[in-house]
MOPAC internal coordinates of N, CA, C and O (Angstrom, degrees):
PM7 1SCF
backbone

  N    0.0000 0     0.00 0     0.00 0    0    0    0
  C    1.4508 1     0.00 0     0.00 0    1    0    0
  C    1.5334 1   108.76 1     0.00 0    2    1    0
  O    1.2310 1   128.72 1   -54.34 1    3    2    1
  N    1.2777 1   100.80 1   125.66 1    3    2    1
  C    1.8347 1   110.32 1   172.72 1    5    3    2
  C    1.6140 1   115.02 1   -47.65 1    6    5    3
  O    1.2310 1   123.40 1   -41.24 1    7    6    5
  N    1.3599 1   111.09 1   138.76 1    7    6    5
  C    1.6359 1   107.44 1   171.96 1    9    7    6
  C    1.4401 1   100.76 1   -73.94 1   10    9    7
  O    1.2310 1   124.56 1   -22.78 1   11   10    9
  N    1.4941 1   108.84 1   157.22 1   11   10    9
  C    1.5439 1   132.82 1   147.72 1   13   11   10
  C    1.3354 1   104.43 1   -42.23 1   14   13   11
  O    1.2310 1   106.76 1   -48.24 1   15   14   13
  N    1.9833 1   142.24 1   131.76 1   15   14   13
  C    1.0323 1   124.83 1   107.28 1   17   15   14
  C    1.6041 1   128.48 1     4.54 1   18   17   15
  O    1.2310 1   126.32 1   -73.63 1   19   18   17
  N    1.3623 1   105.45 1   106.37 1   19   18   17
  C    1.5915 1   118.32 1  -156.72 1   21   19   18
  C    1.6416 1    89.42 1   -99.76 1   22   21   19
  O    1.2310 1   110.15 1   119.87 1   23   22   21
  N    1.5041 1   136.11 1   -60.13 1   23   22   21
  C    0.9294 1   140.36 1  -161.14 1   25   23   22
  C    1.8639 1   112.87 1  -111.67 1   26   25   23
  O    1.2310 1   108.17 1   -69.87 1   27   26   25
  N    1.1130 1   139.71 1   110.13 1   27   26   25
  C    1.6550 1   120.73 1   143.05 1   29   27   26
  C    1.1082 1   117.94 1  -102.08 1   30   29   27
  O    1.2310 1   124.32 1   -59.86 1   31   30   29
  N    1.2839 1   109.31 1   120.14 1   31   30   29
  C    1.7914 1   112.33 1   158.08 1   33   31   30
  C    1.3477 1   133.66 1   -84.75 1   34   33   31
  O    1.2310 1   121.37 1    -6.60 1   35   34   33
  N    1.4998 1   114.98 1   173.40 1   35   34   33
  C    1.2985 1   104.63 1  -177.00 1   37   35   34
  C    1.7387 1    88.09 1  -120.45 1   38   37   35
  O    1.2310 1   125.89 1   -10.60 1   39   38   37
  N    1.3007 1   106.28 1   169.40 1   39   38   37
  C    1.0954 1   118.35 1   160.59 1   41   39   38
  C    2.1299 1   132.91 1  -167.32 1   42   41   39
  O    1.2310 1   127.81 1   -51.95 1   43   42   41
  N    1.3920 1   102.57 1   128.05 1   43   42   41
  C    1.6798 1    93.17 1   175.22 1   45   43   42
  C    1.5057 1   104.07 1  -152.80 1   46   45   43
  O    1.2310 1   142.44 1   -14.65 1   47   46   45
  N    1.5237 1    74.02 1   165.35 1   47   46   45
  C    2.0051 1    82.15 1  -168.24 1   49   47   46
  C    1.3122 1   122.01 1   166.14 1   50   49   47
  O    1.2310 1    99.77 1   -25.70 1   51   50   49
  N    1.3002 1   154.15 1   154.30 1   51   50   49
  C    1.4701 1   143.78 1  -125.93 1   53   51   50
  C    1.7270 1    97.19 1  -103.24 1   54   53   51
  O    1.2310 1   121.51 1   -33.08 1   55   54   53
  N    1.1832 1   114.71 1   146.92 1   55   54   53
  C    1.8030 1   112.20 1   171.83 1   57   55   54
  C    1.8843 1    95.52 1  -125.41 1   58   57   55
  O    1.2310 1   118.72 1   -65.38 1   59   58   57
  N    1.1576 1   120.05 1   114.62 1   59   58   57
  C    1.1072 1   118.43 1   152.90 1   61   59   58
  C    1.2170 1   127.02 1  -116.49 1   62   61   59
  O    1.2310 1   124.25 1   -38.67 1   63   62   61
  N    2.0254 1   109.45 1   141.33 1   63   62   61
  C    1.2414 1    89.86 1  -150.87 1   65   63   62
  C    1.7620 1    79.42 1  -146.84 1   66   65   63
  O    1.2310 1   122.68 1    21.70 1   67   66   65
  N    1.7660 1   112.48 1  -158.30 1   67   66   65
  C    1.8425 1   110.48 1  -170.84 1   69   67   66
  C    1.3424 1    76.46 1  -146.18 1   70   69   67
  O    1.2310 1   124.18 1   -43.92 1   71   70   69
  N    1.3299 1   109.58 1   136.08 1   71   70   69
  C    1.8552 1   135.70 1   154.50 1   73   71   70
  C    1.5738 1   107.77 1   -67.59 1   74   73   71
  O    1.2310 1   125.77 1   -72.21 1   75   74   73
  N    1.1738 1   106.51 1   107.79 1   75   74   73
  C    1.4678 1   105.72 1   162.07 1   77   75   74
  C    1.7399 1   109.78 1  -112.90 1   78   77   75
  O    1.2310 1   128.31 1   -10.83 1   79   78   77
  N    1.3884 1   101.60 1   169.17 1   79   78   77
  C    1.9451 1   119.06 1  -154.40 1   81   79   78
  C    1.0488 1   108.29 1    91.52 1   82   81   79
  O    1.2310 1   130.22 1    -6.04 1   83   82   81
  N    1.6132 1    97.90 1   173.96 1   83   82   81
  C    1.6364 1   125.80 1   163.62 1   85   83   82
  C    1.5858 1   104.54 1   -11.90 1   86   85   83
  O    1.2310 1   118.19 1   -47.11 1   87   86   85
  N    1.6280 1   121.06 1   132.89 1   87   86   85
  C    1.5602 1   134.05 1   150.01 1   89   87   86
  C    1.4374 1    87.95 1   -49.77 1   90   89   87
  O    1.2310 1   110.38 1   103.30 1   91   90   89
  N    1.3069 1   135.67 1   -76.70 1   91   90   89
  C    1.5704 1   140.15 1  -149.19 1   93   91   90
  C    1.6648 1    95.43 1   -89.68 1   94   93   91
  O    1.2310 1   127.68 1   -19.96 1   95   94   93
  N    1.6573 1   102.82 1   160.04 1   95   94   93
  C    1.3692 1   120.14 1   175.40 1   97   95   94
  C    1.5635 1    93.72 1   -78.53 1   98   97   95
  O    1.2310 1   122.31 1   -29.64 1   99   98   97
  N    1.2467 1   113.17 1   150.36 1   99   98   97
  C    1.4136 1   130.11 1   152.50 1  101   99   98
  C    1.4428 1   129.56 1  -103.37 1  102  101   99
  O    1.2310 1   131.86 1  -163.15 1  103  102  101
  N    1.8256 1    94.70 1    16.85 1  103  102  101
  C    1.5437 1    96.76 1   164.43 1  105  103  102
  C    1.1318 1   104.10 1  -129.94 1  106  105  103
  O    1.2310 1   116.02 1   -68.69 1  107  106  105
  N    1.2773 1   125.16 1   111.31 1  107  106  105
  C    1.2878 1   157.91 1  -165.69 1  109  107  106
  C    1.8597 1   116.07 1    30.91 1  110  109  107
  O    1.2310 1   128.13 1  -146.96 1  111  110  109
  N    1.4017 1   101.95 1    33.04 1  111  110  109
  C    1.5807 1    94.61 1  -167.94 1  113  111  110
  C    1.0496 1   133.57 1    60.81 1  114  113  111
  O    1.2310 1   123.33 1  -156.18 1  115  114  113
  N    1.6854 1   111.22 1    23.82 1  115  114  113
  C    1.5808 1   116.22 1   162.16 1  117  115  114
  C    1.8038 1   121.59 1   -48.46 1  118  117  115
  O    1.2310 1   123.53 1   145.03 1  119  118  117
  N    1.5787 1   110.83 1   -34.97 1  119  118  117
  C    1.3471 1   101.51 1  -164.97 1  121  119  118
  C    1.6348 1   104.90 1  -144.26 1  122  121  119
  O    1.2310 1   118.07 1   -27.46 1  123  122  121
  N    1.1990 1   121.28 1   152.54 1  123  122  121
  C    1.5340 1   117.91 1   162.70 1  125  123  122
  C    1.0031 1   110.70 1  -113.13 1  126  125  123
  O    1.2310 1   114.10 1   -25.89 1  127  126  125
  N    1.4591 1   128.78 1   154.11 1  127  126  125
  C    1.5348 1   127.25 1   177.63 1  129  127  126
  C    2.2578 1   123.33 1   -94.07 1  130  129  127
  O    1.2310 1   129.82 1   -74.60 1  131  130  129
  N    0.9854 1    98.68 1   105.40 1  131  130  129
  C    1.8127 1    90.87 1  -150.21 1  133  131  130
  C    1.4796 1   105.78 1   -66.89 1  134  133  131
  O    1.2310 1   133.46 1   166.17 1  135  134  133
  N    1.4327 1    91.60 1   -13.83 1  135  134  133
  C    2.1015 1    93.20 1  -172.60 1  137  135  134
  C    1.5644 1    95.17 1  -179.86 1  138  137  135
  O    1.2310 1   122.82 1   -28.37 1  139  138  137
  N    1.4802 1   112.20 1   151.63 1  139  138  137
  C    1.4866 1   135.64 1  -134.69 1  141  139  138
  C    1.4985 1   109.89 1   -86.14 1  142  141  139
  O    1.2310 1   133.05 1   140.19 1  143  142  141
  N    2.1567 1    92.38 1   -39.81 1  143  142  141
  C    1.6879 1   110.36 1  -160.90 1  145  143  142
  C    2.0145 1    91.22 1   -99.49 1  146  145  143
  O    1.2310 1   129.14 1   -45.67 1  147  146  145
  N    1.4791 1    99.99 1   134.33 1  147  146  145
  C    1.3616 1   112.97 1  -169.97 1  149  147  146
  C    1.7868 1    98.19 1  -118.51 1  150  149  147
  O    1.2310 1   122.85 1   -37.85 1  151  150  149
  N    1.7750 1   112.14 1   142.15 1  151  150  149
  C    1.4094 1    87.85 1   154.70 1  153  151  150
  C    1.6784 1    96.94 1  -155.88 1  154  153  151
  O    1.2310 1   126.79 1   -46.30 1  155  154  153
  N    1.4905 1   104.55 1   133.70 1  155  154  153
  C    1.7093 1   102.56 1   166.40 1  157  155  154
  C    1.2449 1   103.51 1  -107.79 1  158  157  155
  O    1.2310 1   135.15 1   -19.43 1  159  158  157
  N    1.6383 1    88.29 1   160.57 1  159  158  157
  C    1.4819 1   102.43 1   165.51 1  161  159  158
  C    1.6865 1   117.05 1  -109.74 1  162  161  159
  O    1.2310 1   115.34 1   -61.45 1  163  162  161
  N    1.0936 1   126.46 1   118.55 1  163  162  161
  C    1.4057 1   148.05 1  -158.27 1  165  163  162
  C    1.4406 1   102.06 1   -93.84 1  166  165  163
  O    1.2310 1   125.86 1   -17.95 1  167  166  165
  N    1.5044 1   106.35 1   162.05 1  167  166  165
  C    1.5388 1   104.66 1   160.67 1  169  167  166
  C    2.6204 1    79.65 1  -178.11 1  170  169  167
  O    1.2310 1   133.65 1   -23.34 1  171  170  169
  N    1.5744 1    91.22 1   156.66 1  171  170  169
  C    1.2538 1   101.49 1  -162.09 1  173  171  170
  C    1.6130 1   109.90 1  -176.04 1  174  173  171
  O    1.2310 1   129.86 1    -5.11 1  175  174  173
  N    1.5260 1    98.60 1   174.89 1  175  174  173
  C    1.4391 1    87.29 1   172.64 1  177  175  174
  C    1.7546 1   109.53 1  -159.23 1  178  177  175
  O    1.2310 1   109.51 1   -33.67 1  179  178  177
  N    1.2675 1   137.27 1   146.33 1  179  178  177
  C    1.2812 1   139.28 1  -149.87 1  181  179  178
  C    1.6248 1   110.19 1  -137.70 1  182  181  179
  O    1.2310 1   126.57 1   -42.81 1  183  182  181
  N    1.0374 1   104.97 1   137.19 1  183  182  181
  C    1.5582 1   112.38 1  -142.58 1  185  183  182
  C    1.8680 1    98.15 1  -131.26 1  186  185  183
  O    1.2310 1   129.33 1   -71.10 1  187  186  185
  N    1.8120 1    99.62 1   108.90 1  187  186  185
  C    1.4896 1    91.01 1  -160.61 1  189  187  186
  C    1.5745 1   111.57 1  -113.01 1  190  189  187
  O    1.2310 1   118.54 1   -31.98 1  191  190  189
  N    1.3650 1   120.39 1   148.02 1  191  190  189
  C    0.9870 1   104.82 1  -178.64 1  193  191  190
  C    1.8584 1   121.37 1  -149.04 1  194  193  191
  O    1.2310 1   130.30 1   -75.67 1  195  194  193
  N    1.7225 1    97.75 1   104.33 1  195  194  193
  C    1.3928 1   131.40 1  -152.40 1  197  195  194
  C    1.5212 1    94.82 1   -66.95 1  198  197  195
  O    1.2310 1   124.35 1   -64.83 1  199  198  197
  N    1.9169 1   109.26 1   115.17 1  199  198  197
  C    1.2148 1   113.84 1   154.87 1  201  199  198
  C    1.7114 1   127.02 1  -112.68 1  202  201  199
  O    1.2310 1   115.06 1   -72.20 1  203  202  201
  N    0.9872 1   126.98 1   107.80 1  203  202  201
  C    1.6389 1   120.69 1  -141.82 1  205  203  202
  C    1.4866 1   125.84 1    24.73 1  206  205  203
  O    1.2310 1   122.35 1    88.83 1  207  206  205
  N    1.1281 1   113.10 1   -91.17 1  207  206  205
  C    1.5902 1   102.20 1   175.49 1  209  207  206
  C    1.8941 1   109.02 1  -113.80 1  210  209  207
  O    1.2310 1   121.34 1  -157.50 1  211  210  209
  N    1.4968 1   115.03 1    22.50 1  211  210  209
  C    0.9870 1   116.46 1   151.42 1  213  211  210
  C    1.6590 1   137.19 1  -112.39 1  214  213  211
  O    1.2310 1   114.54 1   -44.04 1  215  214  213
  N    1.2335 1   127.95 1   135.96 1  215  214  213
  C    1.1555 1   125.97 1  -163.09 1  217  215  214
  C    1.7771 1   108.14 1  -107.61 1  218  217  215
  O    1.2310 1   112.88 1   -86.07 1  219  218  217
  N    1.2429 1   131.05 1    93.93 1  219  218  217
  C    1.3604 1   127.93 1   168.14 1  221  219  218
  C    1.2770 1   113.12 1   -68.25 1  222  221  219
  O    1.2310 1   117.23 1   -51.94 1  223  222  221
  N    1.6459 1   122.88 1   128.06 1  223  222  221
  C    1.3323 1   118.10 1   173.71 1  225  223  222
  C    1.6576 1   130.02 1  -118.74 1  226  225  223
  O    1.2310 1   113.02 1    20.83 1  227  226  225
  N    0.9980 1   130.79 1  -159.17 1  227  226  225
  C    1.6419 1   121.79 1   170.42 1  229  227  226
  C    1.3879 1    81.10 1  -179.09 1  230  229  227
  O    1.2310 1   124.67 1   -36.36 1  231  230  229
  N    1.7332 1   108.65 1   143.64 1  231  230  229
  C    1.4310 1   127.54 1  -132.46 1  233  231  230
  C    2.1976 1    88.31 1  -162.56 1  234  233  231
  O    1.2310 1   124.05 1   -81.58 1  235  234  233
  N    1.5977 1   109.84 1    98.42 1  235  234  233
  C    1.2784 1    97.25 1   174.43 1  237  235  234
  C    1.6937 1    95.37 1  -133.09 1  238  237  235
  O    1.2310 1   130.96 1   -53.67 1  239  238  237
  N    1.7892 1    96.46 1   126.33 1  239  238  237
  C    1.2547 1   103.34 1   177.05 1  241  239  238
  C    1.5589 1   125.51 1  -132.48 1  242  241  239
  O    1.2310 1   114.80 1   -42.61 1  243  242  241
  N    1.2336 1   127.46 1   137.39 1  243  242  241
  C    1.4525 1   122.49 1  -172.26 1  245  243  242
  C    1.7603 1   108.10 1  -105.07 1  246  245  243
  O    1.2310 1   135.13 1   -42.18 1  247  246  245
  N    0.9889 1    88.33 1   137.82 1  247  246  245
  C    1.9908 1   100.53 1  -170.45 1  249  247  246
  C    1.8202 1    96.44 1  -116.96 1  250  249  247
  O    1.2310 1   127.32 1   -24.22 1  251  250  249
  N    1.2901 1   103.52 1   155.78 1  251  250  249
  C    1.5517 1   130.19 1   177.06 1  253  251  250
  C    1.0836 1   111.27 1  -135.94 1  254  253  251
  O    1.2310 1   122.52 1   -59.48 1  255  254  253
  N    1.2594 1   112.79 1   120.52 1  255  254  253
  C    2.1234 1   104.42 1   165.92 1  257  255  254
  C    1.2280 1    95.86 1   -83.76 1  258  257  255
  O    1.2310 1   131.77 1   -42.50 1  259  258  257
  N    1.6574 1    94.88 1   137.50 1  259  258  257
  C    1.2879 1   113.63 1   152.64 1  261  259  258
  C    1.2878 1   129.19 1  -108.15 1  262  261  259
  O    1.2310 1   121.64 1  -171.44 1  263  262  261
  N    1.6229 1   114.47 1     8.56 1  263  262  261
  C    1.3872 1   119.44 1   146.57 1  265  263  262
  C    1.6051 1   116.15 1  -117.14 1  266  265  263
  O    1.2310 1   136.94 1   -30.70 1  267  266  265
  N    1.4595 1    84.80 1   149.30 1  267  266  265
  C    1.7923 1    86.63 1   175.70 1  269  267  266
  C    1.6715 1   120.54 1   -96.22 1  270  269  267
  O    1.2310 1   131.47 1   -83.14 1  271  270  269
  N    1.3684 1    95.46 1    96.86 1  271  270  269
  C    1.5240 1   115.91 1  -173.23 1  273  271  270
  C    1.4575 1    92.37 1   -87.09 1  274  273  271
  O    1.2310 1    88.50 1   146.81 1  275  274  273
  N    0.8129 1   168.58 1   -33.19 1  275  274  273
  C    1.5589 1   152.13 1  -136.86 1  277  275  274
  C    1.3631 1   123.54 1  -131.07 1  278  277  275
  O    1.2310 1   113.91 1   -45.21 1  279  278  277
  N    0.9469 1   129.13 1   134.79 1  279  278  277
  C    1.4225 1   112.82 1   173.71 1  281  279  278
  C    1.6869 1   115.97 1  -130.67 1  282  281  279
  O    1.2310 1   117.80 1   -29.44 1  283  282  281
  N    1.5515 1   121.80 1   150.56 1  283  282  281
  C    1.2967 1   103.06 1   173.99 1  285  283  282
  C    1.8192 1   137.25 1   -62.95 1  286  285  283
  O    1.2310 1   129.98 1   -32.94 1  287  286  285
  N    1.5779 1    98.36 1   147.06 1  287  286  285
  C    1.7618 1    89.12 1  -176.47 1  289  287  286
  C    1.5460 1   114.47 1   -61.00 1  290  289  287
  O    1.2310 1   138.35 1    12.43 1  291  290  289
  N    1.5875 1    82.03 1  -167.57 1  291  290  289
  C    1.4163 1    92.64 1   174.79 1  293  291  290
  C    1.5740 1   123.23 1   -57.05 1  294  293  291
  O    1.2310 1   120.65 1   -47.81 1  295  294  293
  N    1.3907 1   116.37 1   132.19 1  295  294  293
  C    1.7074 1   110.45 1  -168.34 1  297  295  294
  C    1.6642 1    95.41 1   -70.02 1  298  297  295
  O    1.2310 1   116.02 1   -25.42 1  299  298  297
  N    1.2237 1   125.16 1   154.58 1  299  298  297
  C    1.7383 1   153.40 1  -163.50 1  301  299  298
  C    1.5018 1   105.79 1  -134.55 1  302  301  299
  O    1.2310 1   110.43 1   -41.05 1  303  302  301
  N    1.3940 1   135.59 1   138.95 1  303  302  301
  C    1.5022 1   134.28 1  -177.75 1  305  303  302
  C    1.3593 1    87.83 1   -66.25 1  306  305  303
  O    1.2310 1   115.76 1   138.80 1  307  306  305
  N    1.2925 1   125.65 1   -41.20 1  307  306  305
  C    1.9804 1   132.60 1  -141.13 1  309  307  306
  C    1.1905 1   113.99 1  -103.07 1  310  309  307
  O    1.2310 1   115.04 1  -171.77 1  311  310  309
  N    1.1892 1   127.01 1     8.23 1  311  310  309
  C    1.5571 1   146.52 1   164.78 1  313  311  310
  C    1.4270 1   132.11 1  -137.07 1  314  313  311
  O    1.2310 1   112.45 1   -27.30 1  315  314  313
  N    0.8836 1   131.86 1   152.70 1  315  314  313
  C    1.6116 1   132.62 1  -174.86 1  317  315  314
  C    1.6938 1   101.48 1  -148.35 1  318  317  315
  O    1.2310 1   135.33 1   -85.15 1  319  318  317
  N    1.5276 1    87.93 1    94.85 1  319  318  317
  C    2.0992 1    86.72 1   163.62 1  321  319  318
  C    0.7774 1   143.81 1  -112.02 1  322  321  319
  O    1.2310 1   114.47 1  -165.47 1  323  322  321
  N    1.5325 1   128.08 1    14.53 1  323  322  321
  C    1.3238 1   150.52 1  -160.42 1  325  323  322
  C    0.9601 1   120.16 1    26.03 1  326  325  323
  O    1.2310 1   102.91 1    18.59 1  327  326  325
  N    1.7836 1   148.96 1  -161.41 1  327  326  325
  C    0.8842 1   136.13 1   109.11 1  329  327  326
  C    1.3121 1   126.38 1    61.10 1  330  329  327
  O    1.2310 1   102.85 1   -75.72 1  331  330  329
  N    1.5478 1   149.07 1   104.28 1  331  330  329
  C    1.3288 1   119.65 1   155.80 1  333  331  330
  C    1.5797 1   108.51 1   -81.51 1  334  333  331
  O    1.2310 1   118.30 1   -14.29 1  335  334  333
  N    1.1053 1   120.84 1   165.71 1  335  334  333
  C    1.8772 1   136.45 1  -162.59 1  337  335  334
  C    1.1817 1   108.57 1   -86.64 1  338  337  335
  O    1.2310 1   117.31 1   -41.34 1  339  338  337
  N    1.3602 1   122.72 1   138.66 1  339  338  337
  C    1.4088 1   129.06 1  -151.66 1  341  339  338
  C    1.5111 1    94.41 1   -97.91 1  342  341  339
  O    1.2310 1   118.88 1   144.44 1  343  342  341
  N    1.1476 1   119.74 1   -35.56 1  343  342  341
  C    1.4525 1   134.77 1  -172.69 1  345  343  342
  C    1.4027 1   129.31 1  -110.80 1  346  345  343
  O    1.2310 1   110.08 1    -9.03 1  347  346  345
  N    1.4591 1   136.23 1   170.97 1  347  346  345
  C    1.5224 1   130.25 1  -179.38 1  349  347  346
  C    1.8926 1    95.83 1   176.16 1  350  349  347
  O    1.2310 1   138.97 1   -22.64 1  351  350  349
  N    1.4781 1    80.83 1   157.36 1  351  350  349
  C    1.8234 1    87.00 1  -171.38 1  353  351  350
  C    1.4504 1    95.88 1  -125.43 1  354  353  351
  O    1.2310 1   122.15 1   -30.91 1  355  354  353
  N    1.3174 1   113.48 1   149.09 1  355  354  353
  C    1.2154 1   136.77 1  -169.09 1  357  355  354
  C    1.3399 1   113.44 1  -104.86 1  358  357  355
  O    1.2310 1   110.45 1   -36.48 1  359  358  357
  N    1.2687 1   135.55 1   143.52 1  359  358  357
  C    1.6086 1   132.51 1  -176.44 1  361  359  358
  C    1.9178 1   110.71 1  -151.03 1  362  361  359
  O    1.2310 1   122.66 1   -77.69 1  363  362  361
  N    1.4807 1   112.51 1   102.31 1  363  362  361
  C    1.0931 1    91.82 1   172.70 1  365  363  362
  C    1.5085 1   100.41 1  -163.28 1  366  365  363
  O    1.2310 1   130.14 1     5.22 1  367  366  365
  N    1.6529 1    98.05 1  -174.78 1  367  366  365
  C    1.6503 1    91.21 1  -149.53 1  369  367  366
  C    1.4147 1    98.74 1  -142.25 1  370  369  367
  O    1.2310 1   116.13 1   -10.91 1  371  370  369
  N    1.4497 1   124.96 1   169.09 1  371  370  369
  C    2.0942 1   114.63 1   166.13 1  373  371  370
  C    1.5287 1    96.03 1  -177.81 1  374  373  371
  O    1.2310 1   128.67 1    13.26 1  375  374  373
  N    1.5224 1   100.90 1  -166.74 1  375  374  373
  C    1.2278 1   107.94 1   154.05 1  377  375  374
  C    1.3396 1   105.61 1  -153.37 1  378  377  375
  O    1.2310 1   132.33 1   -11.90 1  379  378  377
  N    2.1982 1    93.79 1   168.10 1  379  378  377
  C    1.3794 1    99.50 1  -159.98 1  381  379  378
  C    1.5640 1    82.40 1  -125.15 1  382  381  379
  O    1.2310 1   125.35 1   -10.18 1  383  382  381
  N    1.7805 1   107.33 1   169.82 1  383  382  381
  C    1.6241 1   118.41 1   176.50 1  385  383  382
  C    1.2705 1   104.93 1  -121.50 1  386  385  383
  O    1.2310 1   122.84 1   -57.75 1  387  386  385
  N    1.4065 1   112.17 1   122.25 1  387  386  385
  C    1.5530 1   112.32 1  -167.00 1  389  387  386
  C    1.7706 1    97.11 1   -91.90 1  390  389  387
  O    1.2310 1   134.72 1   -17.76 1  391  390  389
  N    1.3205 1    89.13 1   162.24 1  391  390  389
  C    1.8680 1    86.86 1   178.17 1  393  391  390
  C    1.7238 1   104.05 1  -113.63 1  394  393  391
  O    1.2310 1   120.10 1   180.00 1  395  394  393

């Protein structure tokens, strides 16, 4: 029988980071990049689950820019995208080997 989730954490806190590539998207001009230095502020929570000396986890986190790096592409008659999205959520999972 599987253990219970032994541990969830929480977690938030600033990620700053620099866009590297193309100023412009190279897929179809969805996006331009307005400036290089990026930073969200995050917050999430990670959900662990201890098998002797291995730990399987799952890791879901939601991010916000708090700079406006992006801007929309070139406008198209055949699409409408407004806005690029200030926000995006993160989902991921692994394991670690404790010593």
């Amino acid at each position: 029988m599987p253990e219970v989730p032994s541990v969830f954490e929480l977690h938030a806190g600033l990620t700053p980071g620099l866009l590297f590539g193309p100023i412009h998207s190279q897929d179809e001009d969805l996006y331009d990049i307005r400036q290089r230095f990026v930073c969200t502020a995050d917050a999430g929570g990670r959900l662990n689950l201890p098998i002797g000396r291995v730990r399987l986890f799952i890791d879901f986190t939601y991010h916000y820019y708090l700079t406006c790096s992006f801007d929309e592409g070139i406008p198209r008659p055949d699409r409408v995208l407004g806005p690029p999205h200030r926000s995006f959520v993160g989902l991921s999972g692994g394991l670690a080997l404790t010593f």
